[in-house]
C-alpha positions in Angstrom: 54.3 38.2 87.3 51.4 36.4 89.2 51.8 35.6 92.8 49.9 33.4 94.9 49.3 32.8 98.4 49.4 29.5 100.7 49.7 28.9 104.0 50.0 26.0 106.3 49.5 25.8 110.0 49.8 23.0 112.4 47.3 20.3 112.9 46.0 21.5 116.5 44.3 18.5 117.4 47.3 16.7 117.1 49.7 18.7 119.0 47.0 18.8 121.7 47.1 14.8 121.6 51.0 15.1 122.0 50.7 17.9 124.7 49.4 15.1 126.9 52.7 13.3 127.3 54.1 16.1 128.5 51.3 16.8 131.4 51.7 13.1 132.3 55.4 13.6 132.7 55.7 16.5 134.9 53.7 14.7 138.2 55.9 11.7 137.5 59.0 14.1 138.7 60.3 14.6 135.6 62.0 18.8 135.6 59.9 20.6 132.7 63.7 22.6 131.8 65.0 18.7 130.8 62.1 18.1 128.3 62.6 18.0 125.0 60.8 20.6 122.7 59.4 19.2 119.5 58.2 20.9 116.6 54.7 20.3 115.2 55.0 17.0 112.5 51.5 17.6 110.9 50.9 20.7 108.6 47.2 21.7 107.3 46.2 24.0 104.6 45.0 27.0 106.2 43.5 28.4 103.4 41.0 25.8 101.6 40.6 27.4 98.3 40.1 25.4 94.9 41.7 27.3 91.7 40.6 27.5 88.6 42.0 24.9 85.7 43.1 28.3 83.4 45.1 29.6 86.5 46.8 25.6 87.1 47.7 26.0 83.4 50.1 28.8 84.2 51.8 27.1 87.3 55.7 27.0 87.3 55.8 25.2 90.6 53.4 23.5 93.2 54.1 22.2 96.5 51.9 19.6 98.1 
């Protein structure tokens, strides 16, 4: 059996862009307990490795 490994973090520049709303909220008055939490909607590869064509050939399953 061959196992691989893949991981995916999120985009940072982009939750930093959404963080914003939130700083301009709070000196508006708005409580920080009644906002919303959101998870992150953009996902990177964190690794950014290229495989072989031989190993692709012996793929059961890819996820994009």
């Amino acid at each position: 059996m061959i196992g691989g490994l893949m991981s995916y973090s999120p985009n940072l520049a982009d939750l930093f862009r959404r963080s914003t709303t939130y700083v301009d909220k709070l000196p508006r008055g708005a409580k920080a307990a009644e906002l919303p939490v959101e998870q992150p909607t953009t996902f990177e590869k964190a690794l950014g490795i290229t495989l072989p064509p031989a190993l692709m050939l012996r793929v059961n399953r890819t996820v994009e």
